[in-house]
ZAMAR-497045 format. One line per field, with one value per atom (N, C-alpha, C): residue number from 1; residue in three letters; atom name; x, y, z. Coordinates in Angstrom, 3 decimals. Example, Ala and Ser with C-alpha at 12.3 -4.5 7.8 and 13.67 -1.06 7.14 Angstrom:
2
num = 1 | 1 | 1 | 2 | 2 | 2
residu = ALA | ALA | ALA | SER | SER | SER
atome = N | CA | C | N | CA | C
X = 13.190 | 12.300 | 13.200 | 12.850 | 13.670 | 12.900
Y = -5.690 | -4.500 | -3.300 | -2.250 | -1.060 | 0.030
Z = 7.800 | 7.800 | 7.800 | 7.080 | 7.140 | 7.870
This chain:
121
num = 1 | 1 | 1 | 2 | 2 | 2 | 3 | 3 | 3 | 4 | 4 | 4 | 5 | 5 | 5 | 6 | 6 | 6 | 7 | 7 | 7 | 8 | 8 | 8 | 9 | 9 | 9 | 10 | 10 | 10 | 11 | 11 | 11 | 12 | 12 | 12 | 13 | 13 | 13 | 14 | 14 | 14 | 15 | 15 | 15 | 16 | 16 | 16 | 17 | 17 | 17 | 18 | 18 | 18 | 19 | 19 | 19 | 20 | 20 | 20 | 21 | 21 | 21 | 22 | 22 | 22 | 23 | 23 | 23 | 24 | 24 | 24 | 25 | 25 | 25 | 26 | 26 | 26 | 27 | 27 | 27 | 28 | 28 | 28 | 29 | 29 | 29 | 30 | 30 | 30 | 31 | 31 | 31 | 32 | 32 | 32 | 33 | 33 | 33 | 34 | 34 | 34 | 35 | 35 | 35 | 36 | 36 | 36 | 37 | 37 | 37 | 38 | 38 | 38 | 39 | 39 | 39 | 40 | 40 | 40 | 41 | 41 | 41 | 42 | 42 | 42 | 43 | 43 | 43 | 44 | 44 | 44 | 45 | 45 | 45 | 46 | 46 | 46 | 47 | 47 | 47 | 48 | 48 | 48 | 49 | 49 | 49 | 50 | 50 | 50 | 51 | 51 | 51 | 52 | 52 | 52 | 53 | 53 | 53 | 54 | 54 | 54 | 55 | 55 | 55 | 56 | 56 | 56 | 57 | 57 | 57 | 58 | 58 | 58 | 59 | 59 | 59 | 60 | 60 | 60 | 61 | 61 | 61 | 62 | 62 | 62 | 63 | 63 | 63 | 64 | 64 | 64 | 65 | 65 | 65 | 66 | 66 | 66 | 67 | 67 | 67 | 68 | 68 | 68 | 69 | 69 | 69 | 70 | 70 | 70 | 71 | 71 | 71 | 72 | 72 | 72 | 73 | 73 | 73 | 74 | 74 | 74 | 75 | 75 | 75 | 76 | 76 | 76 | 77 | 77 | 77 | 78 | 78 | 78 | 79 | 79 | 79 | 80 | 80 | 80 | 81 | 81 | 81 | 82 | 82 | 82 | 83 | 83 | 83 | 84 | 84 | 84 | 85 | 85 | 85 | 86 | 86 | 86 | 87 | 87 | 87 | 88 | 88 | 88 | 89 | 89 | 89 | 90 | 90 | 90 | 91 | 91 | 91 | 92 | 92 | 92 | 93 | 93 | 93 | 94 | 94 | 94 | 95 | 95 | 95 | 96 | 96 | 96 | 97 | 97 | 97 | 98 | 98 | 98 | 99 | 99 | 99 | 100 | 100 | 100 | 101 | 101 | 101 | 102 | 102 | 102 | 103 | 103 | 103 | 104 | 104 | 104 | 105 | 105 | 105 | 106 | 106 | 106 | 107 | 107 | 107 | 108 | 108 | 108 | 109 | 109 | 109 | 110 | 110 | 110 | 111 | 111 | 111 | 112 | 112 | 112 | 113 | 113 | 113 | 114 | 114 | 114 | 115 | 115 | 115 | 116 | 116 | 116 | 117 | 117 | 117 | 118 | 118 | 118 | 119 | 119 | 119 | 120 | 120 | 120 | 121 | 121 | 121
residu = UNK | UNK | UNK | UNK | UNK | UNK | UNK | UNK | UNK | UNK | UNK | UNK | UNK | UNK | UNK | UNK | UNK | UNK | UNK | UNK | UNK | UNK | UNK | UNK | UNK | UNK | UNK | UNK | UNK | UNK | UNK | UNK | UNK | UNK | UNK | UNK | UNK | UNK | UNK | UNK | UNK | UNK | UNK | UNK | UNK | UNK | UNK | UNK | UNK | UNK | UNK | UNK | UNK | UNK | UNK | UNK | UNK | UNK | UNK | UNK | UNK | UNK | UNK | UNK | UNK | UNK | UNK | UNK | UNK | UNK | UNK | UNK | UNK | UNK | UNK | UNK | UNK | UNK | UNK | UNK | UNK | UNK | UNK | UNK | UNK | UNK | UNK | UNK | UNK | UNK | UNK | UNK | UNK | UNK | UNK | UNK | UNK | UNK | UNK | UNK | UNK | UNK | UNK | UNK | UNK | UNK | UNK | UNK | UNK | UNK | UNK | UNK | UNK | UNK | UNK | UNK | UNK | UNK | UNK | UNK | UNK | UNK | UNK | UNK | UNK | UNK | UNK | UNK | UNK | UNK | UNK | UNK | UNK | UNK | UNK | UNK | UNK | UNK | UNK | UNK | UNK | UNK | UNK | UNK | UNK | UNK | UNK | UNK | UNK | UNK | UNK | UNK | UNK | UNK | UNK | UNK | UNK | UNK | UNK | UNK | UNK | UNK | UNK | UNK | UNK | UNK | UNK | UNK | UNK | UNK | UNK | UNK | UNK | UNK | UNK | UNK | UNK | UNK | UNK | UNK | UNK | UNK | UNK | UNK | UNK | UNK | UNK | UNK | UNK | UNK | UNK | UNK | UNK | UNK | UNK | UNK | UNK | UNK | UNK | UNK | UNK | UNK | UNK | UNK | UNK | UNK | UNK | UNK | UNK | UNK | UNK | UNK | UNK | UNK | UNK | UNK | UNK | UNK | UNK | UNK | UNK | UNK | UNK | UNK | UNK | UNK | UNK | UNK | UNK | UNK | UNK | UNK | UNK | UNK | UNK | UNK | UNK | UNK | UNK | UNK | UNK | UNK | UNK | UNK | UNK | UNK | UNK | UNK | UNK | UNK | UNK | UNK | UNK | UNK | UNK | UNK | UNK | UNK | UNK | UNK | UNK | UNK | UNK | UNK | UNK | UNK | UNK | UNK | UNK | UNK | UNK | UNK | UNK | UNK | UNK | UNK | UNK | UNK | UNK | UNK | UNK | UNK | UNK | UNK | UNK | UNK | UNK | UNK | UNK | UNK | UNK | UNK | UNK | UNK | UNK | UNK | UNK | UNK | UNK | UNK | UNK | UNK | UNK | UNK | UNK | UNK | UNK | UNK | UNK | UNK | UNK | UNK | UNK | UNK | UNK | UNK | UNK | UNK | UNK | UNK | UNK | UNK | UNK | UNK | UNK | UNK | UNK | UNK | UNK | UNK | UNK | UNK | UNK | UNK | UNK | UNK | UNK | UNK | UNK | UNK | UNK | UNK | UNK | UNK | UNK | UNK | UNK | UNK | UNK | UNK | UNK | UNK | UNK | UNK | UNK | UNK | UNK | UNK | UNK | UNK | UNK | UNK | UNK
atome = N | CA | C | N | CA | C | N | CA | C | N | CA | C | N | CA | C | N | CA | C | N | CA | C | N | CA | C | N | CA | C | N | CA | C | N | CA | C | N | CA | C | N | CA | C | N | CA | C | N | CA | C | N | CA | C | N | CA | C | N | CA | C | N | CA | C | N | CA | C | N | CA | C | N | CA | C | N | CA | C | N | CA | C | N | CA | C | N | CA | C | N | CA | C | N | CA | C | N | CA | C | N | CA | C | N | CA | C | N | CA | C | N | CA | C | N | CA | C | N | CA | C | N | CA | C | N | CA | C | N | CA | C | N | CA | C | N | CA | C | N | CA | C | N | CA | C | N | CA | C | N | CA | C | N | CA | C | N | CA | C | N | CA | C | N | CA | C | N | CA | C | N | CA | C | N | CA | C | N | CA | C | N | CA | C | N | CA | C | N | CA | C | N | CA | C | N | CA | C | N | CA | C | N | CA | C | N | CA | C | N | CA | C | N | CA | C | N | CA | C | N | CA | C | N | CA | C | N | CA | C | N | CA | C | N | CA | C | N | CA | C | N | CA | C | N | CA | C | N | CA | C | N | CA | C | N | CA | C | N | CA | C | N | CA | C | N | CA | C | N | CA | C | N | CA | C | N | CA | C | N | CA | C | N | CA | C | N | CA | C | N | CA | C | N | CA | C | N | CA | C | N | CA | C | N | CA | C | N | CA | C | N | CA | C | N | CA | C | N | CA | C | N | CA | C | N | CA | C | N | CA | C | N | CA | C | N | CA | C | N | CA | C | N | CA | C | N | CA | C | N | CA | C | N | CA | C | N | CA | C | N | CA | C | N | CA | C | N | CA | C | N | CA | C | N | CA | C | N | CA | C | N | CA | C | N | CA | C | N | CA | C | N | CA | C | N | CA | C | N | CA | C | N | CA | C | N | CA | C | N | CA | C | N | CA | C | N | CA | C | N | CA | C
X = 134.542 | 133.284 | 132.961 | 132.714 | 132.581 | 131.040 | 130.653 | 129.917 | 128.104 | 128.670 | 127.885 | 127.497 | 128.113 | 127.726 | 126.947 | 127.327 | 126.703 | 125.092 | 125.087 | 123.646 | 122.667 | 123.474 | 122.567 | 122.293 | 122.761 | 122.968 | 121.777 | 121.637 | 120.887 | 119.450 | 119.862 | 118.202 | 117.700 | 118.216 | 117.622 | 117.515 | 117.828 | 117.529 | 116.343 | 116.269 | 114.999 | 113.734 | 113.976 | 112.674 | 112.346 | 113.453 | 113.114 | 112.259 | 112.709 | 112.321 | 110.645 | 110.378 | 109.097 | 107.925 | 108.663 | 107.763 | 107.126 | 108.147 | 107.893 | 107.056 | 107.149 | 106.456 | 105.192 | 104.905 | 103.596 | 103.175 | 103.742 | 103.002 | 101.863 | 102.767 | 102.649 | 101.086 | 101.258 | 99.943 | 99.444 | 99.271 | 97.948 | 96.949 | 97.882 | 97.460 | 96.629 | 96.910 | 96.563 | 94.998 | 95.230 | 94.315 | 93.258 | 93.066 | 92.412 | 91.423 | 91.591 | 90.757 | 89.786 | 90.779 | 89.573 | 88.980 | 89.011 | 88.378 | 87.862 | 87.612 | 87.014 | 87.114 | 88.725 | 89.084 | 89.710 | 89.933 | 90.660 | 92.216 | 93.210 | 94.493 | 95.104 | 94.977 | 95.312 | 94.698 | 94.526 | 94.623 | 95.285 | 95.746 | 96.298 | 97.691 | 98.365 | 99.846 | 100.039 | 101.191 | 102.388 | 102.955 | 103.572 | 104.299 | 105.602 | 106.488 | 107.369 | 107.737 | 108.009 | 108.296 | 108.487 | 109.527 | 109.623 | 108.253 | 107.672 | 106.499 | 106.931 | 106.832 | 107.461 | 106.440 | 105.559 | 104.203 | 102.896 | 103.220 | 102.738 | 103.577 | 102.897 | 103.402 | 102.578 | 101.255 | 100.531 | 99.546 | 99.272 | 98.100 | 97.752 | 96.378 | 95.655 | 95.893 | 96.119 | 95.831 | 94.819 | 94.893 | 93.949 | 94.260 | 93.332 | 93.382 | 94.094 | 93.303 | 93.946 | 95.945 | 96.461 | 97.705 | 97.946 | 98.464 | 98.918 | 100.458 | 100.691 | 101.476 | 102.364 | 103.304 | 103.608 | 105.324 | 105.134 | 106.401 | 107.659 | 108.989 | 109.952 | 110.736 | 110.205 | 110.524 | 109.546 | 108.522 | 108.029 | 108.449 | 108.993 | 110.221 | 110.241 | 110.709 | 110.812 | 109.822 | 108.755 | 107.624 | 107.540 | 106.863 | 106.841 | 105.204 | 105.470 | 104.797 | 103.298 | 102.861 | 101.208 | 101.242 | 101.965 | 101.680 | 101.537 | 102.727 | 102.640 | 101.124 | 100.707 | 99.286 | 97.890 | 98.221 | 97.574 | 97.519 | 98.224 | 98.643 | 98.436 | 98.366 | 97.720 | 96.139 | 96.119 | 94.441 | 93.926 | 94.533 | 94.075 | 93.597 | 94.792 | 94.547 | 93.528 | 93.660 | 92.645 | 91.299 | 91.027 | 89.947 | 89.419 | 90.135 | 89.579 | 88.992 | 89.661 | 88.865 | 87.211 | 87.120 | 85.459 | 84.800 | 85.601 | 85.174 | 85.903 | 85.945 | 86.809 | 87.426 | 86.255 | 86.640 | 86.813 | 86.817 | 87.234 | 86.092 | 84.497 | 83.398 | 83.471 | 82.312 | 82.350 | 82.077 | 81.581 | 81.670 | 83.214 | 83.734 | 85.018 | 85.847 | 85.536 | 86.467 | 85.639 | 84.370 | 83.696 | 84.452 | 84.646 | 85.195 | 86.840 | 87.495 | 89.024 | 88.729 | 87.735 | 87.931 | 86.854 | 86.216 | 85.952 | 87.499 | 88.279 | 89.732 | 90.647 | 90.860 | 91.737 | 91.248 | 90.914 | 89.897 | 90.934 | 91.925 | 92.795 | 93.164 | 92.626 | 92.939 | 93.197 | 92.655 | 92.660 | 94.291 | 94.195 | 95.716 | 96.769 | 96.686 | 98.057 | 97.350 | 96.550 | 96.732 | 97.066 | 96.924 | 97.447 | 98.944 | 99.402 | 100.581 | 101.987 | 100.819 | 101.476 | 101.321 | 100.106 | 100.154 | 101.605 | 101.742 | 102.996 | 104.485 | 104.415 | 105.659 | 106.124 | 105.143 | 105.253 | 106.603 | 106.192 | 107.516 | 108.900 | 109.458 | 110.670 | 110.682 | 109.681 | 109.987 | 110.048 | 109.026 | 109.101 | 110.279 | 110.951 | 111.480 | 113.172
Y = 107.880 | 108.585 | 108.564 | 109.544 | 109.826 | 109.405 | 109.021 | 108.196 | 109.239 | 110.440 | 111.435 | 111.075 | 111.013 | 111.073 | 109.860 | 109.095 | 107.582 | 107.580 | 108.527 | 108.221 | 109.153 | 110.116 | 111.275 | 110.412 | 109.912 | 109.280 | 108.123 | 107.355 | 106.874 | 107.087 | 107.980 | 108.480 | 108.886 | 109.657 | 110.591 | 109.276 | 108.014 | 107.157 | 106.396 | 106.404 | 105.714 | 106.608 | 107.783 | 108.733 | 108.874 | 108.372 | 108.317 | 107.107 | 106.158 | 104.917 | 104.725 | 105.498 | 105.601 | 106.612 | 107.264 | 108.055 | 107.632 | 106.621 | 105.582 | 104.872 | 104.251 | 102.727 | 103.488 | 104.122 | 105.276 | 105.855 | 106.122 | 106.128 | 105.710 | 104.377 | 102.520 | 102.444 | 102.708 | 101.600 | 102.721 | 104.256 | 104.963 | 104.809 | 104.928 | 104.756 | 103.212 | 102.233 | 101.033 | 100.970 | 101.954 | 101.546 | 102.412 | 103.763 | 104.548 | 104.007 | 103.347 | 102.425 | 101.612 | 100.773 | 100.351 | 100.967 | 101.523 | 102.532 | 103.378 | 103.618 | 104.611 | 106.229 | 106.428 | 107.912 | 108.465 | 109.240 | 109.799 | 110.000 | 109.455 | 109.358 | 110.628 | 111.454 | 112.711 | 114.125 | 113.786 | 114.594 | 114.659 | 113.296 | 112.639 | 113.609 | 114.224 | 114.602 | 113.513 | 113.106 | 112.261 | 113.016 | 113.333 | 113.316 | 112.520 | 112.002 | 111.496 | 112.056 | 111.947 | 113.043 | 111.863 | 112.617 | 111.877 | 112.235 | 111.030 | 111.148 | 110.484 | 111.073 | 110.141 | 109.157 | 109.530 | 108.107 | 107.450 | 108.168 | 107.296 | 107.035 | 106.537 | 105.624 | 106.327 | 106.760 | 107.560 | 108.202 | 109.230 | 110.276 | 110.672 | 111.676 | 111.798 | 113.554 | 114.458 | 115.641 | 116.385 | 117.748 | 118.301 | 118.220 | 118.387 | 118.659 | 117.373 | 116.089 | 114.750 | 114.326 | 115.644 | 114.987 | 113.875 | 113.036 | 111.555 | 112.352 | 111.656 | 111.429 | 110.245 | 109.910 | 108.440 | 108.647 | 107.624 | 107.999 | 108.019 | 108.441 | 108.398 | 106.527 | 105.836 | 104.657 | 103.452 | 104.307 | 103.546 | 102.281 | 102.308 | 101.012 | 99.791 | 100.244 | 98.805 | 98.680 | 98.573 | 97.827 | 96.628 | 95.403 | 94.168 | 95.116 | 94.449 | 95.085 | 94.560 | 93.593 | 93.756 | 94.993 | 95.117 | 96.220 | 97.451 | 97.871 | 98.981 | 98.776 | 98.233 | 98.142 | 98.776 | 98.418 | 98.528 | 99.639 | 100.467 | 101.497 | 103.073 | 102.367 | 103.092 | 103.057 | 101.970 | 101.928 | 102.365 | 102.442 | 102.895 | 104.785 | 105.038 | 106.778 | 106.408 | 105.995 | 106.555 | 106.205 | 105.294 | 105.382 | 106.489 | 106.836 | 108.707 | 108.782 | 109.229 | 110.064 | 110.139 | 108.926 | 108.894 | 108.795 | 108.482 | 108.282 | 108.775 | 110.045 | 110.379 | 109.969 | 109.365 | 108.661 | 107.472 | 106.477 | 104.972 | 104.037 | 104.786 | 103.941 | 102.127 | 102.201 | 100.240 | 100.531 | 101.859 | 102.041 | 101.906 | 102.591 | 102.889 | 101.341 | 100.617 | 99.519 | 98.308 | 98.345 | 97.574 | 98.288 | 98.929 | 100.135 | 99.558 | 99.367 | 98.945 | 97.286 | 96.718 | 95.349 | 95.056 | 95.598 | 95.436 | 95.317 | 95.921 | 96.317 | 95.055 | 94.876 | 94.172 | 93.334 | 91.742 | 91.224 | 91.132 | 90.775 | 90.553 | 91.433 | 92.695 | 94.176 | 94.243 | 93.305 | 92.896 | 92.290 | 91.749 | 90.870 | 91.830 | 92.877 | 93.289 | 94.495 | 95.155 | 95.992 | 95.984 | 94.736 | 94.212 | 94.208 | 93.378 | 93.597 | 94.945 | 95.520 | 97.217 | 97.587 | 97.703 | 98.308 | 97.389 | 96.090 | 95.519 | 96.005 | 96.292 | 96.625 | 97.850 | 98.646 | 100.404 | 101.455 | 100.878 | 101.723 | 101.279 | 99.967 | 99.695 | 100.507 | 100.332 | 100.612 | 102.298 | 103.144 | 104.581 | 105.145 | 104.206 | 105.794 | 105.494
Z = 99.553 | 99.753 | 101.246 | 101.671 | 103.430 | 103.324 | 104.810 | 105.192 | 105.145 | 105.304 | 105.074 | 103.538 | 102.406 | 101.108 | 100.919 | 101.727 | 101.054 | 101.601 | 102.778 | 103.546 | 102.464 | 102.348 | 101.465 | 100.386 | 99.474 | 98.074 | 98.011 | 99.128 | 99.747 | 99.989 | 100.612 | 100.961 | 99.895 | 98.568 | 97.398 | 96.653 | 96.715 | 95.986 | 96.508 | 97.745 | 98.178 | 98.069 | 98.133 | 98.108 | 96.904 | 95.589 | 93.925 | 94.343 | 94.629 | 94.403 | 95.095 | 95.942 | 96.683 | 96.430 | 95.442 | 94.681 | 93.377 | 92.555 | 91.377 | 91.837 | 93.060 | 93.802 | 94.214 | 94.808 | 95.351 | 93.907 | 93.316 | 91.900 | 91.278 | 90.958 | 90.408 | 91.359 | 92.578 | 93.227 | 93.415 | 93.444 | 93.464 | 92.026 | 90.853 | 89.808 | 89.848 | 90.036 | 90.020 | 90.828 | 91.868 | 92.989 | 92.905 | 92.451 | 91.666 | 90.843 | 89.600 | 89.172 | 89.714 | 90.501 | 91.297 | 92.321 | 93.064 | 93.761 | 92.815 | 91.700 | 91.165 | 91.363 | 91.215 | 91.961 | 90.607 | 89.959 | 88.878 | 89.509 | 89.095 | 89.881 | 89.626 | 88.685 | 87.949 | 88.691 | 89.630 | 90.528 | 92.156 | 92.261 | 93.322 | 93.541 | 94.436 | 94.832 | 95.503 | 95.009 | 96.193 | 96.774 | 98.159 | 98.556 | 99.380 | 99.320 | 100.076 | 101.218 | 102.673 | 103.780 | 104.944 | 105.994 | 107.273 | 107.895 | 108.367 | 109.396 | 110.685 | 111.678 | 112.842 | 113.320 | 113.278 | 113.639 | 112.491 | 111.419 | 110.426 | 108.689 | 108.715 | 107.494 | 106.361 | 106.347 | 105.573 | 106.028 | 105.010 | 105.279 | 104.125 | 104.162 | 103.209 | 103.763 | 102.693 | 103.054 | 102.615 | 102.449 | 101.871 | 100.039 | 99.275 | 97.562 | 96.932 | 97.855 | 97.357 | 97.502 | 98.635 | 98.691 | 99.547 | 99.176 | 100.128 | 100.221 | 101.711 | 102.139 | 102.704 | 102.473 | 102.368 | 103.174 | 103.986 | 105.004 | 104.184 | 104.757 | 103.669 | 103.715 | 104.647 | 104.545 | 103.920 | 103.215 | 102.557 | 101.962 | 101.486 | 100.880 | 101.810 | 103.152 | 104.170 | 104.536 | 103.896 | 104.026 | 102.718 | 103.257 | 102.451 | 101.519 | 100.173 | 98.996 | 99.758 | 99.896 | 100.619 | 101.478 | 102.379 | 103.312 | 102.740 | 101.908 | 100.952 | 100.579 | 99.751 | 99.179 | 100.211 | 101.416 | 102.290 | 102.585 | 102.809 | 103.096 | 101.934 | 100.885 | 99.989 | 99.915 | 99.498 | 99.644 | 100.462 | 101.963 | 103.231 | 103.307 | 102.464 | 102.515 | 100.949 | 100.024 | 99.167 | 99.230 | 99.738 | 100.713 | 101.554 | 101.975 | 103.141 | 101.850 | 100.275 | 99.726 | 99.673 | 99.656 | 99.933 | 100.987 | 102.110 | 102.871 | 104.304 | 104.850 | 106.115 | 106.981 | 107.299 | 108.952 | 109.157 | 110.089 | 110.164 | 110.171 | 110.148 | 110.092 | 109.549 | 109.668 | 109.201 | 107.586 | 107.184 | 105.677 | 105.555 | 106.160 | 105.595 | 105.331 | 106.530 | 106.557 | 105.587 | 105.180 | 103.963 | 102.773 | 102.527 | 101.294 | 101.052 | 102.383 | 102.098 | 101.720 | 102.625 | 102.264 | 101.107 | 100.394 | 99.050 | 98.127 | 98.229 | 97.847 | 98.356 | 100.250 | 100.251 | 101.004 | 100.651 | 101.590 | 102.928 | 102.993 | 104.226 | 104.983 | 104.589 | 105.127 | 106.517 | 107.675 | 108.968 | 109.398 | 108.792 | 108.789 | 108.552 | 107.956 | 107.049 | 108.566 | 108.595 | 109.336 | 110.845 | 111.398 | 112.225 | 112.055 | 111.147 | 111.363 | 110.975 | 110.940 | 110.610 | 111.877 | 112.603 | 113.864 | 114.778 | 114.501 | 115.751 | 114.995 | 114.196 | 113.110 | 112.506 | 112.911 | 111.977 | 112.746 | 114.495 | 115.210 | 114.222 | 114.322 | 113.754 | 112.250 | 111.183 | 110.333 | 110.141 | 110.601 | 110.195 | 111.142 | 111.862 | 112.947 | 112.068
């Protein structure tokens, strides 16, 4: 198998696998946030400088390396965009709103900001 097949094979397995996992924790996190998840789009996609986004008509966007992130961070990172839904912008609502959700939200987002270059590029 040429080295080309194995990367492709690869990648369509990690973007399965990050669409199951982005699933799993919108659904989860929905609830508690109080969002109806059944209207949520995933998307999987290369982002060159983030890890997630919130688009328009509830689509998230979730980097395609989602995966090499340690599962707190993932968490973080979800909650982080479903949060916009209620709330846009980065206010001190916004960040009471994530840490109702994740009390350590400081910590993990810290260490996403020293760690996000290695992992998304």
């Amino acid at each position: 198998m040429s080295h080309f097949k194995i990367k492709s094979f690869y990648e369509n397995w990690l973007q399965k696998q990050a669409t199951r996992l982005s699933k799993q924790k919108v659904i989860y996190y929905c609830k508690i946030i109080g969002l109806d998840h059944t209207g949520v789009k995933i998307i999987i996609k290369f982002q060159r400088n983030r890890v997630g986004s919130l688009g328009r008509n509830l689509v998230l966007n979730f980097n395609k390396n989602l995966l090499h992130l340690p599962m707190k961070i993932i968490d973080y990172v979800v909650v982080h965009e479903l949060c916009h839904v209620h709330i846009p912008d980065h206010s001190s609502k916004y960040w009471q709103l994530v840490g109702s959700v994740i009390s350590d939200y400081k910590r993990r987002k810290e260490w996403l900001e020293i760690n996000k270059q290695e992992i998304i590029s």
